[in-house]
PAZAPA-4460 file (N, C-alpha, C; in steps of 0.05 Angstrom, whole numbers, plus 32768, in hexadecimal, padded with zeros to 4 digits):
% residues 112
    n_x    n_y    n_z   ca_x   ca_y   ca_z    c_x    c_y    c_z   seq   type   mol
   8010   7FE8   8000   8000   8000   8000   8011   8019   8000     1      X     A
   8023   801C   8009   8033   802E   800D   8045   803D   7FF2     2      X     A
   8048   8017   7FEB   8059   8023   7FD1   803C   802B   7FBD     3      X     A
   8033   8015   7FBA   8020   8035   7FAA   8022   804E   7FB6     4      X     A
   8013   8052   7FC5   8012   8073   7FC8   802C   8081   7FC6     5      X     A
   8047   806D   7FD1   8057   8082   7FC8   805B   8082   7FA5     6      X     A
   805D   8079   7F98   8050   8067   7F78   8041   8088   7F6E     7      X     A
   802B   8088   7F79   8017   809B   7F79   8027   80B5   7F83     8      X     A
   802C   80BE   7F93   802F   80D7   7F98   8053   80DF   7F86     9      X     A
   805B   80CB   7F81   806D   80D0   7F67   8065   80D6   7F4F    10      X     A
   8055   80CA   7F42   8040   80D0   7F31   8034   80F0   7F2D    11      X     A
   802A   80EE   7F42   801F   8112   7F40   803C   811B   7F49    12      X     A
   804C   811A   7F52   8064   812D   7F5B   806E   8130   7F39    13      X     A
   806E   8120   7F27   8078   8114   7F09   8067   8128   7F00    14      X     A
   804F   8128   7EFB   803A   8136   7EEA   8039   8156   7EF7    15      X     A
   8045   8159   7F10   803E   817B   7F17   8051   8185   7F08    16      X     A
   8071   816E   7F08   8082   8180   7F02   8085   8184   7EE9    17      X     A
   8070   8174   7ED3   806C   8175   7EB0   8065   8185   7EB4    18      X     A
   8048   818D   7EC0   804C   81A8   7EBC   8049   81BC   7EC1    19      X     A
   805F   81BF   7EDA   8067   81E1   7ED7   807F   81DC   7EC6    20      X     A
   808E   81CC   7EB6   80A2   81D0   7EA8   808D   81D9   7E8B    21      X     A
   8080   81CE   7E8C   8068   81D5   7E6A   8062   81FB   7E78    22      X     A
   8059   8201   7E93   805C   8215   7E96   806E   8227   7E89    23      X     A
   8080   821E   7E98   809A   822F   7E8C   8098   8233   7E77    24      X     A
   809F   8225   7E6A   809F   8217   7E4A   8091   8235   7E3C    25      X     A
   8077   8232   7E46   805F   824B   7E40   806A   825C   7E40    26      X     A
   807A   826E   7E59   807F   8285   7E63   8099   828E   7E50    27      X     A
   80AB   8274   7E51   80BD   827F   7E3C   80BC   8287   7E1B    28      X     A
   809D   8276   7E14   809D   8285   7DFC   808C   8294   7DF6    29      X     A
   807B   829F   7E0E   8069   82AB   7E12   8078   82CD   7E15    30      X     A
   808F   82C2   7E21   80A2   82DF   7E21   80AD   82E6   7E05    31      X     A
   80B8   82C9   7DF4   80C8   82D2   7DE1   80B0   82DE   7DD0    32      X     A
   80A3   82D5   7DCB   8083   82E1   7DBD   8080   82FE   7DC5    33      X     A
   8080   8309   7DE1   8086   8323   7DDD   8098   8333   7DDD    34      X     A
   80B2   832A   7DDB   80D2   833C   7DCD   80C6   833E   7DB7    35      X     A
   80C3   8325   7DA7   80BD   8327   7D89   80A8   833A   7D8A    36      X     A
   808E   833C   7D90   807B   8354   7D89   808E   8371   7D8C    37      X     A
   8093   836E   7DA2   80A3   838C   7DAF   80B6   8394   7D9F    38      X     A
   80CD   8382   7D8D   80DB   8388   7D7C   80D1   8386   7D67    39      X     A
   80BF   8380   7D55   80AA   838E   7D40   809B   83AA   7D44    40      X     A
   808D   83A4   7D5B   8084   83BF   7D65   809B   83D7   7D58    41      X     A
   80BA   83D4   7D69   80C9   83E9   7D6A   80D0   83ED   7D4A    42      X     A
   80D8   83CE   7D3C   80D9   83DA   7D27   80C5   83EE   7D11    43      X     A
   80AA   83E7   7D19   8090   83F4   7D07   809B   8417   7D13    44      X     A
   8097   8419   7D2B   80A4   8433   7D2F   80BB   843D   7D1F    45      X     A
   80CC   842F   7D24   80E8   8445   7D1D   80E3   8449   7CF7    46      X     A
   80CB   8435   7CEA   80D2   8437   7CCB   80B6   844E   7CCE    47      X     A
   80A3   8449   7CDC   808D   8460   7CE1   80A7   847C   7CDC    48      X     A
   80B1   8486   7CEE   80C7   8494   7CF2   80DB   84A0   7CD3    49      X     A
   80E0   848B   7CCC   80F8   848D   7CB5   80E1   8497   7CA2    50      X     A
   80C7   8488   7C9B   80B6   8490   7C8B   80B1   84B0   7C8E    51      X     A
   80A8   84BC   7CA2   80A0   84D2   7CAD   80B5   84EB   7CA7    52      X     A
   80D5   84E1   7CAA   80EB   84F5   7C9C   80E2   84F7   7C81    53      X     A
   80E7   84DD   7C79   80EB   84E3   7C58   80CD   84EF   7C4E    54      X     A
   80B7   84E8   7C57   80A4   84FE   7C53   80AB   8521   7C57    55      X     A
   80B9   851F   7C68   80C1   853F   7C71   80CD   8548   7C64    56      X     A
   80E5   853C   7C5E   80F8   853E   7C48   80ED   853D   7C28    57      X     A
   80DF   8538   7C26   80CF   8543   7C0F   80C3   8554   7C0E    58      X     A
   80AB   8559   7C21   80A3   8575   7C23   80B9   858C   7C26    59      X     A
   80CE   858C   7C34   80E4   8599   7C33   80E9   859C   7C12    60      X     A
   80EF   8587   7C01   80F6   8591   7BE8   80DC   8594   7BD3    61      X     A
   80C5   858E   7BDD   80B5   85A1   7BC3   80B0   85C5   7BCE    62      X     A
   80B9   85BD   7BEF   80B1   85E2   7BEE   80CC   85E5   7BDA    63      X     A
   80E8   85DF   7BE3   80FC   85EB   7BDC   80EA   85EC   7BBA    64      X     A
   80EE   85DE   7BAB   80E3   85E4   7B8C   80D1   85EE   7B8A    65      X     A
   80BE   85EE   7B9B   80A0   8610   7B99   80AA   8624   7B97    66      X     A
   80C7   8630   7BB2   80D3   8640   7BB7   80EA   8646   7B93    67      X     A
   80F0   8635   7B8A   8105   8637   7B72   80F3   8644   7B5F    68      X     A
   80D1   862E   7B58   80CA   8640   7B47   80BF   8658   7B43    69      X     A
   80BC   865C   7B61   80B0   8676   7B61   80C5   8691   7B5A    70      X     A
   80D9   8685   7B5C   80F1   8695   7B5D   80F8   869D   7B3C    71      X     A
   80F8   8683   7B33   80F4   8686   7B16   80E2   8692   7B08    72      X     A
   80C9   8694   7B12   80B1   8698   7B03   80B3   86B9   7B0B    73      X     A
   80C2   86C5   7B28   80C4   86DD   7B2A   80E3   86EB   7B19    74      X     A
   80EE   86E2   7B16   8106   86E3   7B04   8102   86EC   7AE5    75      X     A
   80F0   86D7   7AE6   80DB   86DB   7AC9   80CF   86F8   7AC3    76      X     A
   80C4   86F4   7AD4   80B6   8714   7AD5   80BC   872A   7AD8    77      X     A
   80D9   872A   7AE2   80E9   873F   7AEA   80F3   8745   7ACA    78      X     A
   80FF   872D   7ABE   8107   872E   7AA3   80F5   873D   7A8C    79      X     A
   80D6   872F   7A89   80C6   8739   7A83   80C9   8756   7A85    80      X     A
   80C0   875E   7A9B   80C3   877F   7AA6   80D5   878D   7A9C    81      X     A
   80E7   8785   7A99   80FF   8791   7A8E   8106   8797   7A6F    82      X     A
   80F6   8780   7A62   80FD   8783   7A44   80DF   879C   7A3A    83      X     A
   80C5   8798   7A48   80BA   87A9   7A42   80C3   87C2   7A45    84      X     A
   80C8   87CB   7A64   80D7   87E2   7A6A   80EB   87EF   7A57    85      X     A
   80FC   87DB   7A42   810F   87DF   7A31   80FC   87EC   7A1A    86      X     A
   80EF   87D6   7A15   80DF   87DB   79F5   80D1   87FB   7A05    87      X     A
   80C2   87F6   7A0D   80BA   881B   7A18   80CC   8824   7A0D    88      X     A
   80E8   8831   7A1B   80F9   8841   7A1D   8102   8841   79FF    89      X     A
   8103   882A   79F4   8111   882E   79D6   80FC   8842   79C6    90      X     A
   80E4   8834   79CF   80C7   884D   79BF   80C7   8865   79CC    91      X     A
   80D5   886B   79DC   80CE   8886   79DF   80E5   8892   79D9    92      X     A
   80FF   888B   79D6   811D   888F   79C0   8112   8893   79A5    93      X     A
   8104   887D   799B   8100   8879   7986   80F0   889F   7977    94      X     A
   80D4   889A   798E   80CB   88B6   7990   80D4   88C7   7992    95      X     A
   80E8   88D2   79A4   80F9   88E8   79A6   8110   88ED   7982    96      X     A
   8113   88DC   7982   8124   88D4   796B   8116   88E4   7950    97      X     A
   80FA   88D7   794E   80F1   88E3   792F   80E3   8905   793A    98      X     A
   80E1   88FE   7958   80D7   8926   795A   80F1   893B   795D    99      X     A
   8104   8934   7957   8121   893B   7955   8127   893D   793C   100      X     A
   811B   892B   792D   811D   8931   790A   8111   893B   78FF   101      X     A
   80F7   893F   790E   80E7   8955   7900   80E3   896D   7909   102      X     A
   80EC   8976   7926   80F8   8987   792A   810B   8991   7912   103      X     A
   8124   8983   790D   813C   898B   78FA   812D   8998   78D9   104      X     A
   8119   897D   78DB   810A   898C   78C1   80FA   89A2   78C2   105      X     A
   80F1   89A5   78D6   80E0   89C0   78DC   80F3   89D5   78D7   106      X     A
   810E   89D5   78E1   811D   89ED   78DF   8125   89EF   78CE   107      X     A
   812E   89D7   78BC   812F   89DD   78A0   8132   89E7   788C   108      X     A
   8113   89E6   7897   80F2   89ED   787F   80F5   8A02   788C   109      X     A
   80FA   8A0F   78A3   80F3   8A34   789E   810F   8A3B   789F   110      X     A
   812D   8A31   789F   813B   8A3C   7891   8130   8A40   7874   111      X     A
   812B   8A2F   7866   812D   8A3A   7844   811B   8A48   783F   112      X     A
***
Protein backbone atom coordinates (compact mmCIF):
# COMPACT_ATOMS: atom_id res chain seq x y z
CA UNK A 1 0.00 0.00 0.00
CA UNK A 2 2.56 2.28 0.63
CA UNK A 3 4.47 1.74 -2.36
CA UNK A 4 1.61 2.63 -4.31
CA UNK A 5 0.90 5.73 -2.78
CA UNK A 6 4.34 6.51 -2.81
CA UNK A 7 4.02 5.17 -6.82
CA UNK A 8 1.15 7.74 -6.77
CA UNK A 9 2.35 10.74 -5.21
CA UNK A 10 5.47 10.42 -7.64
CA UNK A 11 3.20 10.38 -10.37
CA UNK A 12 1.56 13.72 -9.61
CA UNK A 13 4.99 15.07 -8.27
CA UNK A 14 5.99 13.78 -12.35
CA UNK A 15 2.88 15.50 -13.91
CA UNK A 16 3.12 18.93 -11.63
CA UNK A 17 6.52 19.20 -12.68
CA UNK A 18 5.40 18.63 -16.81
CA UNK A 19 3.78 21.22 -16.21
CA UNK A 20 5.13 24.03 -14.85
CA UNK A 21 8.09 23.21 -17.18
CA UNK A 22 5.19 23.43 -20.29
CA UNK A 23 4.61 26.66 -18.12
CA UNK A 24 7.70 27.93 -18.61
CA UNK A 25 7.93 26.76 -21.90
CA UNK A 26 4.75 29.33 -22.40
CA UNK A 27 6.36 32.26 -20.66
CA UNK A 28 9.44 31.94 -22.58
CA UNK A 29 7.84 32.26 -25.81
CA UNK A 30 5.25 34.16 -24.70
CA UNK A 31 8.12 36.73 -23.97
CA UNK A 32 10.02 36.10 -27.16
CA UNK A 33 6.54 36.86 -28.96
CA UNK A 34 6.72 40.16 -27.37
CA UNK A 35 10.49 41.38 -28.14
CA UNK A 36 9.43 40.37 -31.57
CA UNK A 37 6.13 42.62 -31.56
CA UNK A 38 8.15 45.41 -29.64
CA UNK A 39 10.96 45.21 -32.21
CA UNK A 40 8.50 45.52 -35.19
CA UNK A 41 6.60 47.94 -33.35
CA UNK A 42 10.03 50.04 -33.10
CA UNK A 43 10.85 49.30 -36.45
CA UNK A 44 7.21 50.59 -38.06
CA UNK A 45 8.19 53.77 -36.03
CA UNK A 46 11.60 54.63 -36.97
CA UNK A 47 10.50 53.93 -41.07
CA UNK A 48 7.04 56.02 -39.93
CA UNK A 49 9.97 58.58 -39.12
CA UNK A 50 12.38 58.26 -42.15
CA UNK A 51 9.08 58.40 -44.27
CA UNK A 52 7.99 61.69 -42.57
CA UNK A 53 11.76 63.44 -43.41
CA UNK A 54 11.75 62.56 -46.79
CA UNK A 55 8.19 63.91 -47.07
CA UNK A 56 9.66 67.15 -45.57
CA UNK A 57 12.42 67.08 -47.60
CA UNK A 58 10.35 67.36 -50.46
CA UNK A 59 8.17 69.87 -49.47
CA UNK A 60 11.40 71.64 -48.64
CA UNK A 61 12.30 71.23 -52.42
CA UNK A 62 9.04 72.06 -54.24
CA UNK A 63 8.86 75.28 -52.12
CA UNK A 64 12.61 75.77 -52.98
CA UNK A 65 11.34 75.42 -56.98
CA UNK A 66 8.01 77.61 -56.37
CA UNK A 67 10.57 80.02 -54.86
CA UNK A 68 13.03 79.56 -58.28
CA UNK A 69 10.10 79.98 -60.47
CA UNK A 70 8.81 82.68 -59.15
CA UNK A 71 12.07 84.25 -59.37
CA UNK A 72 12.20 83.49 -62.92
CA UNK A 73 8.86 84.40 -63.85
CA UNK A 74 9.82 87.86 -61.90
CA UNK A 75 13.08 88.17 -63.82
CA UNK A 76 10.93 87.76 -66.74
CA UNK A 77 9.08 90.58 -66.17
CA UNK A 78 11.67 92.75 -65.08
CA UNK A 79 13.13 91.88 -68.67
CA UNK A 80 9.90 92.46 -70.27
CA UNK A 81 9.73 95.94 -68.52
CA UNK A 82 12.76 96.87 -69.70
CA UNK A 83 12.63 96.16 -73.39
CA UNK A 84 9.31 98.07 -73.48
CA UNK A 85 10.75 100.89 -71.51
CA UNK A 86 13.53 100.76 -74.37
CA UNK A 87 11.16 100.55 -77.34
CA UNK A 88 9.28 103.75 -75.60
CA UNK A 89 12.45 105.64 -75.34
CA UNK A 90 13.64 104.71 -78.90
CA UNK A 91 9.94 106.27 -80.05
CA UNK A 92 10.32 109.12 -78.45
CA UNK A 93 14.26 109.56 -79.98
CA UNK A 94 12.79 108.45 -82.88
CA UNK A 95 10.14 111.51 -82.41
CA UNK A 96 12.46 114.01 -81.31
CA UNK A 97 14.59 112.99 -84.26
CA UNK A 98 12.04 113.75 -87.24
CA UNK A 99 10.77 117.10 -85.11
CA UNK A 100 14.44 118.17 -85.33
CA UNK A 101 14.26 117.66 -89.08
CA UNK A 102 11.53 119.45 -89.61
CA UNK A 103 12.39 121.94 -87.51
CA UNK A 104 15.79 122.16 -89.91
CA UNK A 105 13.32 122.22 -92.76
CA UNK A 106 11.18 124.81 -91.41
CA UNK A 107 14.25 127.05 -91.27
CA UNK A 108 15.14 126.26 -94.40
CA UNK A 109 12.12 127.07 -96.07
CA UNK A 110 12.14 130.58 -94.48
CA UNK A 111 15.77 131.00 -95.15
CA UNK A 112 15.05 130.90 -99.00
Amino acid sequence: ENVEEEDHEEEVNDEEEDHEEENEEENVEEEEENVKEDNEEEENVEEEEHDEEENDEEEINYEEEDHEEENVEEEDNEEEENVEEEEHDEEENDEEEINYEEEDHEEENVEE
